[in-house]
Residue frames as qw, qx, qy, qz and C-alpha x, y, z in Angstrom:
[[0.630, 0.550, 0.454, -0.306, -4.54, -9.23, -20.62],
 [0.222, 0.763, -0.499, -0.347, -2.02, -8.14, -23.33],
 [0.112, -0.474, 0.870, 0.070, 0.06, -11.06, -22.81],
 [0.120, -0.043, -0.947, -0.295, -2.94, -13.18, -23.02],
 [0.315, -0.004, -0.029, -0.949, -5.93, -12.09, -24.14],
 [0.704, -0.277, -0.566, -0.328, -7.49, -15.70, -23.56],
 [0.282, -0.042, -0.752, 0.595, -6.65, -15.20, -19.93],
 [0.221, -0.692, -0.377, -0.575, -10.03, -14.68, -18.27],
 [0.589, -0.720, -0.253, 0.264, -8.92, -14.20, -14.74],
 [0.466, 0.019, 0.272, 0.842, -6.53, -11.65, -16.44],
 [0.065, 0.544, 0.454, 0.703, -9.41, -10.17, -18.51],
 [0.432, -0.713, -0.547, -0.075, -11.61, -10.14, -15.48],
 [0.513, -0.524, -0.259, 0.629, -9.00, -8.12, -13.20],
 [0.279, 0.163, 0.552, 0.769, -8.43, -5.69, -16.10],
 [0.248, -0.529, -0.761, -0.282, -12.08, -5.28, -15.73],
 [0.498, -0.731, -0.352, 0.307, -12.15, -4.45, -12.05],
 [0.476, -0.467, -0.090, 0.740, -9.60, -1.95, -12.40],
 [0.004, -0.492, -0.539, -0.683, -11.68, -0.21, -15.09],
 [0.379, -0.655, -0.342, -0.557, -13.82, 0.35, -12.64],
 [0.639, -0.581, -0.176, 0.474, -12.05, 1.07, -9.75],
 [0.203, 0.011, 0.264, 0.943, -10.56, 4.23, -12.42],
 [0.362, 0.552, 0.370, -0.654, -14.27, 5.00, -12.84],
 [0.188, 0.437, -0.576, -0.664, -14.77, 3.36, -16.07],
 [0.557, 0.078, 0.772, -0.297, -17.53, 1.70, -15.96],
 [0.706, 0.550, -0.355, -0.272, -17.99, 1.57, -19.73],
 [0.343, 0.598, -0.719, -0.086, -14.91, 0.14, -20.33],
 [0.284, -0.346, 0.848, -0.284, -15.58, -2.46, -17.70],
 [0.696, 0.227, 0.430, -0.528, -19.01, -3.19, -18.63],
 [0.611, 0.583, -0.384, -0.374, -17.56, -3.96, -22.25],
 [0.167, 0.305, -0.918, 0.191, -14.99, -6.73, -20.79],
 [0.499, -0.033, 0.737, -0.455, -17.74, -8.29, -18.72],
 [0.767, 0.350, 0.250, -0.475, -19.84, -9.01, -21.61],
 [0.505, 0.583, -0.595, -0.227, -17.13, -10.04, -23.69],
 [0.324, -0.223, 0.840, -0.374, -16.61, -12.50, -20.34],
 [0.582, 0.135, 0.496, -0.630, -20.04, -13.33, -20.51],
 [0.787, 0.476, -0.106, -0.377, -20.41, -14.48, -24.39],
 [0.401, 0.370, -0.838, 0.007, -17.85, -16.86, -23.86],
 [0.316, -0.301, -0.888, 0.146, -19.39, -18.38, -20.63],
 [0.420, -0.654, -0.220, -0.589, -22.84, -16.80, -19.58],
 [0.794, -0.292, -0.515, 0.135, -22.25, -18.70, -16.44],
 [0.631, 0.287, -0.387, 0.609, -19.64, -16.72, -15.18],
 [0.229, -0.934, -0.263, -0.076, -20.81, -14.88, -11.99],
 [0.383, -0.535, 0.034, 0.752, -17.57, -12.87, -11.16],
 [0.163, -0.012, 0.338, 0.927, -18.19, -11.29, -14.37],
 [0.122, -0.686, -0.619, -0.362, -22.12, -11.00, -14.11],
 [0.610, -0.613, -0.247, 0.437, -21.57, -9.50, -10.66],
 [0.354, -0.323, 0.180, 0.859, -19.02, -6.86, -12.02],
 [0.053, 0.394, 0.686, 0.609, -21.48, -6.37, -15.00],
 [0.323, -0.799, -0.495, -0.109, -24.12, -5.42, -12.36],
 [0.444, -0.670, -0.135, 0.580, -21.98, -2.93, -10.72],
 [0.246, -0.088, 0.350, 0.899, -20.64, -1.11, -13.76],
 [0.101, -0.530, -0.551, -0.637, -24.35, -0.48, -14.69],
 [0.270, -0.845, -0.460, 0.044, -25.34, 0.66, -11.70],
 [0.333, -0.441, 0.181, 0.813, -21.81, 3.29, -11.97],
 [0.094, 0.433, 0.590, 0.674, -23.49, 3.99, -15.28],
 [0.275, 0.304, 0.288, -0.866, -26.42, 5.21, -13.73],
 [0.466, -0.007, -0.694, -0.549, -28.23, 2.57, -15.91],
 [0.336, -0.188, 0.723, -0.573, -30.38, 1.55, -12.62],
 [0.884, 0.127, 0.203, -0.402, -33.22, -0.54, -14.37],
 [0.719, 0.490, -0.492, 0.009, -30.79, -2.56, -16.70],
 [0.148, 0.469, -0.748, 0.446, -28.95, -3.27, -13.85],
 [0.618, -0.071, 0.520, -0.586, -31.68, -4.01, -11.55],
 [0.655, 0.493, -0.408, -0.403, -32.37, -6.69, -14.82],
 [0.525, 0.435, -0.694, 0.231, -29.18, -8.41, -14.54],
 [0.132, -0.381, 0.703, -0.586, -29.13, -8.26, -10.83],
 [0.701, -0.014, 0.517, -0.491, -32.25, -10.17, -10.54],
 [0.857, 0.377, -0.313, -0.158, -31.16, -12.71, -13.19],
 [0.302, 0.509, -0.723, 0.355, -27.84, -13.47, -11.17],
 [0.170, -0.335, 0.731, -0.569, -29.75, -13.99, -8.22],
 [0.783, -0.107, 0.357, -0.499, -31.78, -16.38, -9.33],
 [0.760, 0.513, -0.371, 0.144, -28.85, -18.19, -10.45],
 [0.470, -0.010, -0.649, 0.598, -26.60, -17.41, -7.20],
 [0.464, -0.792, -0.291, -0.271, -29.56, -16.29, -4.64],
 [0.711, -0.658, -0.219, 0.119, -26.30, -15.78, -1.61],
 [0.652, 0.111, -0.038, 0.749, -24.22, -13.40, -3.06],
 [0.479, -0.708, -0.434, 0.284, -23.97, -11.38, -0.31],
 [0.273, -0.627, 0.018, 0.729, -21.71, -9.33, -0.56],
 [0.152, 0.396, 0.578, 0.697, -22.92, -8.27, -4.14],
 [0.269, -0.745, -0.610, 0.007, -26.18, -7.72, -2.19],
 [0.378, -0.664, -0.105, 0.637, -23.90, -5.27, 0.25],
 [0.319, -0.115, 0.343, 0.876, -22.33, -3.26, -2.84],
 [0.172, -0.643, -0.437, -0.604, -26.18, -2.54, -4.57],
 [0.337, -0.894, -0.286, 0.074, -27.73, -1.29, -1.09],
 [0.457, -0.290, 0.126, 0.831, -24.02, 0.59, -1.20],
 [0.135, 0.269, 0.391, 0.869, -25.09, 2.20, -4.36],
 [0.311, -0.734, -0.351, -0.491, -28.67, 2.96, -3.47],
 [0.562, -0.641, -0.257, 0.455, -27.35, 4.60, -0.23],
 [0.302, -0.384, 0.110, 0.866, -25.15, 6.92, -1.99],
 [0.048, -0.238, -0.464, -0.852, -27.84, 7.70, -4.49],
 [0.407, 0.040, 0.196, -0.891, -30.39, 8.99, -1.99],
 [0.638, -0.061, -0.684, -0.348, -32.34, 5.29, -2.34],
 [0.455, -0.397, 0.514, -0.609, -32.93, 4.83, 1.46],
 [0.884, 0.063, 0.275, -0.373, -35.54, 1.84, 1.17],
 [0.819, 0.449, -0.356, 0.013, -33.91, -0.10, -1.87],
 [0.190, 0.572, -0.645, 0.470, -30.59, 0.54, 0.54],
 [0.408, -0.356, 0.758, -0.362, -32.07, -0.98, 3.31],
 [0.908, 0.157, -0.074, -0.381, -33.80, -3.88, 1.18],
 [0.552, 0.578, -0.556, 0.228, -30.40, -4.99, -0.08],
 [0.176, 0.552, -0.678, 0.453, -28.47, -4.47, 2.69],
 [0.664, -0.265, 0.568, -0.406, -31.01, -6.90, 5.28],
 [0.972, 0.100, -0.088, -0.193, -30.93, -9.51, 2.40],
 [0.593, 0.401, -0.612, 0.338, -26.96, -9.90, 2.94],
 [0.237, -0.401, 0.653, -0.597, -27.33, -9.58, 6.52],
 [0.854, -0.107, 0.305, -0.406, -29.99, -12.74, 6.36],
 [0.819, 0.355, -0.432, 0.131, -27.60, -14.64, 4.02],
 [0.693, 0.067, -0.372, 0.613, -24.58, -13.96, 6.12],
 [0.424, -0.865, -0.246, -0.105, -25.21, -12.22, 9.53],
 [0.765, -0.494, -0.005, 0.413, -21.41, -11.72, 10.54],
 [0.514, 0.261, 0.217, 0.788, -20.31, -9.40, 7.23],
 [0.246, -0.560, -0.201, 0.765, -20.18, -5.91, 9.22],
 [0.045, -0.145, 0.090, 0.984, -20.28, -4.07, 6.38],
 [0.205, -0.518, -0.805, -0.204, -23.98, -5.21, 5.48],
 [0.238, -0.656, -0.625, 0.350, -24.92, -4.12, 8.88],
 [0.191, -0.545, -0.103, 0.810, -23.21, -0.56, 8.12],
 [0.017, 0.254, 0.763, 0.594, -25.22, -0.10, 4.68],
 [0.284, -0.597, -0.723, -0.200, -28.11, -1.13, 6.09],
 [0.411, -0.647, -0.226, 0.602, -27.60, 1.75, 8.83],
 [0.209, -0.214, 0.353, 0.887, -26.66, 4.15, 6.05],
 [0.212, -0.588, -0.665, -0.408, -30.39, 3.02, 4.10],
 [0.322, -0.596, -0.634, 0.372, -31.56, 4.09, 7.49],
 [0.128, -0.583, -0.056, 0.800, -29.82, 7.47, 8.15],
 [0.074, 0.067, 0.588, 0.803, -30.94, 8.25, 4.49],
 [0.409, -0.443, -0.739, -0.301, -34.39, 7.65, 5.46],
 [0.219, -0.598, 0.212, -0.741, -34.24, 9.95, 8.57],
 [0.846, -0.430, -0.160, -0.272, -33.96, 7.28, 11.02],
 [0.042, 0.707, -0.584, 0.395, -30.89, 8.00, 12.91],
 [0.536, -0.467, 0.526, -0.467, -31.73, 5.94, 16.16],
 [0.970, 0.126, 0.180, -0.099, -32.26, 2.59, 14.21],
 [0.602, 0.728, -0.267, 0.192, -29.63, 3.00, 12.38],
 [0.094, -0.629, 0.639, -0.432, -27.47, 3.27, 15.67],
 [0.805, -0.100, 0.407, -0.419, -29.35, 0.24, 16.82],
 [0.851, 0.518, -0.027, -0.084, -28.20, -1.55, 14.00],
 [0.367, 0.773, -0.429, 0.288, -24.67, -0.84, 14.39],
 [0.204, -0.548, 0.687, -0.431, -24.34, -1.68, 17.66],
 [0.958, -0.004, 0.283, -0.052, -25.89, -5.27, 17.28],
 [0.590, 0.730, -0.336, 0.077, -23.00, -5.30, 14.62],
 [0.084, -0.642, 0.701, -0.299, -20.23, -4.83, 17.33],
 [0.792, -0.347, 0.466, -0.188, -20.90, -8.16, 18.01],
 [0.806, 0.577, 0.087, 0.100, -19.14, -9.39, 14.96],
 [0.640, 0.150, -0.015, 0.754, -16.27, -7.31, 15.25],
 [0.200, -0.923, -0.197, 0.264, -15.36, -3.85, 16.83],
 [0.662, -0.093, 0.188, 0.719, -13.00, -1.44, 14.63],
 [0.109, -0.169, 0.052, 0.978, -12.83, 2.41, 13.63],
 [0.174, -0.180, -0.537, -0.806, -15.02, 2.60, 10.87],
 [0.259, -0.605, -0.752, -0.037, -18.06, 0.61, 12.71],
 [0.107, -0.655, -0.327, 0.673, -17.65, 3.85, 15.85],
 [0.113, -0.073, 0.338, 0.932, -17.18, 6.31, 12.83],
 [0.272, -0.341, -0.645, -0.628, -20.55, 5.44, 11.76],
 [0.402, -0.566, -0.712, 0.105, -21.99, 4.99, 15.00],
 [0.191, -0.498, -0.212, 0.819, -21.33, 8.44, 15.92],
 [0.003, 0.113, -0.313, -0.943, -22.95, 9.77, 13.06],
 [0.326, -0.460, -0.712, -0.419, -26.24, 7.96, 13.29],
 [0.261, -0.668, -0.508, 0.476, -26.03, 9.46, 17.05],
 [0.210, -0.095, 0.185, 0.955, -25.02, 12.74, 15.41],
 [0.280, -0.217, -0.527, -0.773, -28.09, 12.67, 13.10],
 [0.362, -0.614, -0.608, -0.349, -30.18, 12.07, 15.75],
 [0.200, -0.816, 0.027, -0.541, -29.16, 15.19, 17.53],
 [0.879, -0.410, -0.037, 0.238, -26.85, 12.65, 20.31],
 [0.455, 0.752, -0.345, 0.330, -23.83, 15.27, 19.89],
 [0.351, -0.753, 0.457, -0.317, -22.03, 14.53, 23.00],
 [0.914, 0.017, 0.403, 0.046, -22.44, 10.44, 22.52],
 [0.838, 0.501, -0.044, 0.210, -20.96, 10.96, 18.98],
 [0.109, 0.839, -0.488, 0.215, -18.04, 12.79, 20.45],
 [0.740, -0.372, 0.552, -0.095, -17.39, 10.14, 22.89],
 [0.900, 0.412, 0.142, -0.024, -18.05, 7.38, 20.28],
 [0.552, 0.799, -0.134, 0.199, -15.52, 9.43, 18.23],
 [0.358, -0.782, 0.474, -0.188, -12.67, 9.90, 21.00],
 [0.949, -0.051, 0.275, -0.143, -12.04, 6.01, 20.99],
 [0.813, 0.141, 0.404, 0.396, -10.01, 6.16, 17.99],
 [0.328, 0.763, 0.226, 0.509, -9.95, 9.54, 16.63],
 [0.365, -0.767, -0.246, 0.466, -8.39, 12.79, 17.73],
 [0.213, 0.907, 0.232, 0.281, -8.57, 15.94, 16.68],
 [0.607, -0.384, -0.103, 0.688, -5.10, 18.08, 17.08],
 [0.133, -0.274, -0.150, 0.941, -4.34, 22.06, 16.90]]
């Protein structure tokens, strides 16, 4: 971005790694410069909406987000990253709102499904949540997916299943 500060697929990475340092200022500032050059741009609306919701600016964001998507209604895996956030901010419902609209756009991106399972366990519903997961495995079958699935059996008090679950890939030494 130095070298050329009219590079926007420069600026734009720049960006991301703002906020991948946890600078979502700094990012949010580059997106909008993005943006006032072409509003259009959705890798920089998209990044725009994520750095406000790292703000902890959740209605501004929520703003944008529903301006993008009625501009690109099937960006899914956007979709997946909000119900990410409202999952890790104790947003259960919002989390699973999100995380079934990427899973009706595009039924085969796993991590949707494991979101939308998080929304769940957040929401004290362990057993869906496992239900969820394991329609997943049809998609694709790798650590993380068991990781979670033992923990939605965990939370619902399945402690022997989650060990199993867990055993698959994990092990646990002196």
């Amino acid at each position: 971005a130095e070298v050329d500060p009219s590079s926007v697929s420069a600026r734009r990475s720049l960006a991301e790694m703002h906020r991948a340092l946890g600078k979502p200022e700094a990012a949010a500032a580059i997106y909008r410069e993005i943006m006032a050059a072409n509003a259009n741009d959705p890798v920089a609306r998209q990044g725009l909406v994520l750095s406000l919701f790292d703000l902890g600016r959740q209605k501004e964001a929520e703003t944008e987000l529903a301006a993008l998507l009625e501009i690109e209604p099937k960006t899914f895996s956007l979709l997946t990253s909000v119900a990410y956030w409202y999952a890790a901010n104790d947003q259960g419902e919002k989390s699973a709102e999100y995380a079934q609209k990427a899973i009706d756009i595009e039924p085969r991106y796993i991590w949707s499904h494991i979101v939308l399972a998080r929304g769940l366990m957040t929401q004290n519903k362990p057993v869906e949540a496992e239900r969820v997961l394991l329609r997943a495995r049809q998609y694709g079958n790798f650590p993380t997916l068991d990781y979670e699935i033992a923990s939605a059996r965990y939370q619902a008090g399945f402690y022997r299943e989650a060990a199993e679950e867990l055993r698959k890939n994990f092990s646990v030494r002196d």
